[in-house]
C-alpha positions in Angstrom: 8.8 7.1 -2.3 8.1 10.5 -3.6 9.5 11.5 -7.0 11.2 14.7 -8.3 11.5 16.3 -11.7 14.1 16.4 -13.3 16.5 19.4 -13.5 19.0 21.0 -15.3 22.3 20.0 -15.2 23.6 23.8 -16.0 22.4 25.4 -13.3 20.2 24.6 -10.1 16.5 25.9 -10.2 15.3 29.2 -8.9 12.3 29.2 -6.0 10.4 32.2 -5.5 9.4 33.0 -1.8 5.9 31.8 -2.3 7.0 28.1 -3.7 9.3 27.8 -0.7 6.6 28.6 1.6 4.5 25.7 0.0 7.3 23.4 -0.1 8.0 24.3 3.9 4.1 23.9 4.4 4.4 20.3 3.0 7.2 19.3 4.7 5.6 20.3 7.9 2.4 18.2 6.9 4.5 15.1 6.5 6.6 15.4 9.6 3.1 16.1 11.6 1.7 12.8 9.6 4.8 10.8 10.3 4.8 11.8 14.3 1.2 10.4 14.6 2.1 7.4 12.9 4.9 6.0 14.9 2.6 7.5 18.0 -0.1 5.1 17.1 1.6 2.2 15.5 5.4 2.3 16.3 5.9 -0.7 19.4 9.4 0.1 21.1 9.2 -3.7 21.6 9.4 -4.7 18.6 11.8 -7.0 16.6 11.3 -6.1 13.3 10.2 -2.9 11.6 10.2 -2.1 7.9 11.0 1.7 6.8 10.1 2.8 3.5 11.2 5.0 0.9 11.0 8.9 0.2 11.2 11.9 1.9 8.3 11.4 3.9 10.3 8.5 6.1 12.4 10.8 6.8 10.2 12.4 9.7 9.3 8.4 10.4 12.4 7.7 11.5 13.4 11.0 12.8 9.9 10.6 15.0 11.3 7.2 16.5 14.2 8.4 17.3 13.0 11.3 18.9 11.3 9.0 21.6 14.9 8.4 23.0 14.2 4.3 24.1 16.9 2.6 24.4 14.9 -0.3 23.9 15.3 1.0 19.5 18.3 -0.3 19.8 17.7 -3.9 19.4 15.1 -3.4 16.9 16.2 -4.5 13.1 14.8 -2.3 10.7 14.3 -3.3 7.2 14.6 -1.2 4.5 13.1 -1.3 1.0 16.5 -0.1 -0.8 19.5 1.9 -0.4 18.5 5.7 0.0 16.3 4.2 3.0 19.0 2.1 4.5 21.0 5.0 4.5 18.4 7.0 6.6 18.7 4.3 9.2 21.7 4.1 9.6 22.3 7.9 9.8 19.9 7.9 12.9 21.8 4.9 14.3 19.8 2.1 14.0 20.7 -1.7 13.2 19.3 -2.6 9.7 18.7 -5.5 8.2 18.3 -7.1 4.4 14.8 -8.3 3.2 16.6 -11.4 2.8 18.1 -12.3 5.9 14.7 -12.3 7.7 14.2 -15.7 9.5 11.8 -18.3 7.4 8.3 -17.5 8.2 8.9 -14.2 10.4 6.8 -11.4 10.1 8.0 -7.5 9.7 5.7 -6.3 13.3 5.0 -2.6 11.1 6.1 -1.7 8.1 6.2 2.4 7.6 6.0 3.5 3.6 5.5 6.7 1.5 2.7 6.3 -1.6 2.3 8.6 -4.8 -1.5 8.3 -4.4 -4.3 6.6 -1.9 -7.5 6.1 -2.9 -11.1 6.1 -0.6 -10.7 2.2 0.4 -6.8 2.9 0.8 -5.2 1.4 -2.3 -2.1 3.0 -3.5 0.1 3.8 -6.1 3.4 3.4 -5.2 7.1 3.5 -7.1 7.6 7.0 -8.0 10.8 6.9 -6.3 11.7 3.6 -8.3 12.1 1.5 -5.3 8.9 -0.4 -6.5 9.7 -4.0 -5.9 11.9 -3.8 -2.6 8.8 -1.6 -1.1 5.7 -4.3 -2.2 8.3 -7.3 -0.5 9.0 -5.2 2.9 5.0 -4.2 2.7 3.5 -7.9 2.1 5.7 -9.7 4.7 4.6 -6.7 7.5 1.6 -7.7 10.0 0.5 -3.8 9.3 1.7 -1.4 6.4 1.2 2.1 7.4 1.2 5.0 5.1 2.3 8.2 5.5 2.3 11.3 3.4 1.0 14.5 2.6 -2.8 16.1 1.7 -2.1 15.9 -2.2 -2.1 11.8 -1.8 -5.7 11.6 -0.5 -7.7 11.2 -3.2 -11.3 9.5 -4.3 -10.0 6.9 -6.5 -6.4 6.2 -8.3 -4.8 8.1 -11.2 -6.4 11.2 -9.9 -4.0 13.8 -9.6 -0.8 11.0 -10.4 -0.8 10.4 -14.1 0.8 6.8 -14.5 1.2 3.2 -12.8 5.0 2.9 -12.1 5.5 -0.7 -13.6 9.4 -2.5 -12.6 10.6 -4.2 -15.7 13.1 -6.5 -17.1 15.0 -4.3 -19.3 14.7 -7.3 -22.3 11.4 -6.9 -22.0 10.7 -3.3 -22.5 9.2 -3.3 -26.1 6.9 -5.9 -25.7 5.6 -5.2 -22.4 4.8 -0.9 -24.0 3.0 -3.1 -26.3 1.0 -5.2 -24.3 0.2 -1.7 -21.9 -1.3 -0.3 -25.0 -3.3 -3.2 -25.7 -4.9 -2.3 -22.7 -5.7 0.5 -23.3 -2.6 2.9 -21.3 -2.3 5.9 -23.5 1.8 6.5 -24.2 3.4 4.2 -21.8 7.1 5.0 -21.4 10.3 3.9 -20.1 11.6 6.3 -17.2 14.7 8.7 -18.1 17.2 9.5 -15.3 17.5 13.2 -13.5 20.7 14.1 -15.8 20.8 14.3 -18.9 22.3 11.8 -21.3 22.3 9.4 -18.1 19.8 6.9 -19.7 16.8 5.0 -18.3 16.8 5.3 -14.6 17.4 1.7 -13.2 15.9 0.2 -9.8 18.1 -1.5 -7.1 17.6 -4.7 -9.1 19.3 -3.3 -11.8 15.4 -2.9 -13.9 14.2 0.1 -15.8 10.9 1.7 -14.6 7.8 2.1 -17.0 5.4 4.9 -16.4 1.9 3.9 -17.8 -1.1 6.6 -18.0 -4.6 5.2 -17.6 -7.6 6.5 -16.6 -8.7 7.2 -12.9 -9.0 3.4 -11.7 -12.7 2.5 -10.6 -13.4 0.7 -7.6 -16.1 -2.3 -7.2 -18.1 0.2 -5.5 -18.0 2.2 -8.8 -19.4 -0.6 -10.8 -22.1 -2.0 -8.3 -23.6 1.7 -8.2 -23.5 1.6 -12.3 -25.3 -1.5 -12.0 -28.2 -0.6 -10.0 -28.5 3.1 -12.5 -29.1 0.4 -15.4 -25.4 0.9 -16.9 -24.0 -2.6 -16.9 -22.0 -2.1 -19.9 -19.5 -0.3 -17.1 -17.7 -3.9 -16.0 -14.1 -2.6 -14.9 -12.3 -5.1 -17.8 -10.9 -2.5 -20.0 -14.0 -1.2 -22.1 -13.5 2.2 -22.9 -9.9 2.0 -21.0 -11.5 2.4 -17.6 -10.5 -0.6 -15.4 -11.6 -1.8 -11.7 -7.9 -1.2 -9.9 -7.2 -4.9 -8.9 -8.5 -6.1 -12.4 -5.7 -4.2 -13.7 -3.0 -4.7 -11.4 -3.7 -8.4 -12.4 -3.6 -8.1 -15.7 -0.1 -6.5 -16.1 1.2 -8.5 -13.8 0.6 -11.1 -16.0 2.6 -9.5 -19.0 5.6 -11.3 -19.3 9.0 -9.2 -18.0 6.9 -7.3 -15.3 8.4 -7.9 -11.9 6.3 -5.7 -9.8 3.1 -3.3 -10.2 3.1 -0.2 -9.0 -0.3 -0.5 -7.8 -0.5 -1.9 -3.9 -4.2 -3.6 -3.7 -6.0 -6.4 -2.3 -5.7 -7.4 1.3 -3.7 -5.7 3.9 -2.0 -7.6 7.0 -4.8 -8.0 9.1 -7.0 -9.5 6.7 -4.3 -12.1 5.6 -3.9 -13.1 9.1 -7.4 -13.1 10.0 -7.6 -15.8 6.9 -4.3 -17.8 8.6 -1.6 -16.7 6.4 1.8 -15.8 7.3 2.2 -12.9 5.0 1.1 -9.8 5.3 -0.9 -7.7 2.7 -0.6 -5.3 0.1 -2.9 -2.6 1.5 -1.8 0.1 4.0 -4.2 -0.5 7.1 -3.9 3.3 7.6 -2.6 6.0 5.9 -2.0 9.5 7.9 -2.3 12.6 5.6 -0.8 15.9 6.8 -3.9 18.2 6.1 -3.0 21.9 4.9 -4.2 23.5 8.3 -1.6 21.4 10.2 -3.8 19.0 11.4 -3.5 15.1 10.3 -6.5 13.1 8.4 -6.5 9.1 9.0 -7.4 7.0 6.8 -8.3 3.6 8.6 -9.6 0.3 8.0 -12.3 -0.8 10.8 -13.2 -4.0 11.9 -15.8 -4.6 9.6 -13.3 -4.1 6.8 -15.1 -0.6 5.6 -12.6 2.0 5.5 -13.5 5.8 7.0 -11.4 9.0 6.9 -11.1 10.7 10.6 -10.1 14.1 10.7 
């Protein structure tokens, strides 16, 4: 889910004529991401199909129910909190809790926002603060789909997105800041609501919401090519703060109070059922990027499992 800045509460903000051009532009590139998406993915036929959170779901579901099949109507769409289950229901679909899913029944697609994709499609996700609900609707989906605008693609993590959203306990606050700064996230902090006064902003499941700055996250990739330039001090464990992105999703997931990382890595769907699980994966299998010039980039995984951008 996308996030916003705060605001203040005396009066609204002013936008000149040249920041609501941008805004429009953006809002164009999602809706033109979001259209190819449910054109290449969305399966009137389905039973079960998880929608995201953000603004950029928006033009998913606004693109499925644009195709006008009545055959949407028996679909049970499964949303990752309560902004997103209102969206549903405003277009008139049927939804339906995580929790009510049948035992061992997999979401067909699920459709999600991120904060930022890297080049072999991990994500940072939870800017929006509906971090747990979205990682549950996106590991029990055969294939996670992304969908945002051009400022998402990026090389590697923590790019232009400063911080990994981490869903806490609220007990657990103060010693999980501290265990963040033991590895090595510069000035980890807990979230603060829109208004002001309002306190820590709090998730669905009733959780506050750390934001932990780190350095751009390296990819295997990263540390291989070190290896064969003679720099094998570079391992992707913490040295010098720089960590390998699923090292470190590991490793604060293993603080105590942390229910979910903000950071989506791993295998996607198709890979976990290629390996005969019945779960799907953490990884988008495509992400669709609304390009400045109104055309749409894909992100894709291929067969092979190498991942390639077509424009």
């Amino acid at each position: 889910m996308d996030s916003q800045k705060p605001v203040s509460e005396a009066s609204p903000p002013t936008v000149s004529t040249s920041a609501a051009t941008q805004l429009s532009a953006i809002e164009t590139a999602k809706r033109a991401a979001a259209r190819l998406a449910v054109k290449e993915h969305f399966n009137p036929e389905s039973r079960y199909i998880g929608i995201g959170s953000g603004s950029t779901i928006v033009y998913v579901v606004e693109a499925i129910r644009e195709l006008k099949d009545p055959r949407i109507q028996n679909i049970l769409f499964v949303p990752t909190g309560y902004q997103s289950r209102q969206v549903v229901l405003k277009a008139g679909f049927k939804d339906l809790n995580f929790d009510s899913l049948p035992a061992d029944t997999l979401i067909e697609v699920a459709f999600d926002g991120a904060d930022e994709i890297d080049e072999d499609l991990n994500c940072v996700k939870g800017g929006g603060a509906c971090l747990y609900q979205e990682k549950l609707v996106a590991t029990q989906a055969s294939k996670f789909i992304c969908v945002a605008d051009h400022r998402k693609l990026q090389y590697r993590l923590l790019t232009n997105w400063p911080t990994i959203p981490i869903e806490v306990e609220p007990l657990a606050v103060t010693t999980v800041i501290s265990a963040l700064r033991r590895l090595g996230s510069t000035a980890p902090f807990v979230r603060e609501g829109h208004i002001q006064k309002a306190g820590p902003i709090k998730t669905d499941q009733d959780n506050f919401i750390i934001d932990a700055p780190f350095p751009s996250l390296l990819l295997y990739a990263d540390i291989e090519q070190a290896a064969k330039q003679g720099v094998k001090e570079l391992k992707g464990q913490g040295e010098d703060g720089r960590w390998e992105v699923q090292a470190l999703a590991k490793e604060i997931k293993a603080i105590e109070g942390v229910l979910s990382v903000g950071l989506f890595v791993g295998e996607n769907g198709l890979q976990a059922k290629a390996r005969g699980k019945i779960a799907g994966g953490q990884k988008p299998i495509a992400a669709y990027f609304g390009m400045e010039d109104g055309s749409v980039a894909v992100r894709v995984t291929q067969d092979d499992g190498t991942v390639v951008l077509r424009k």
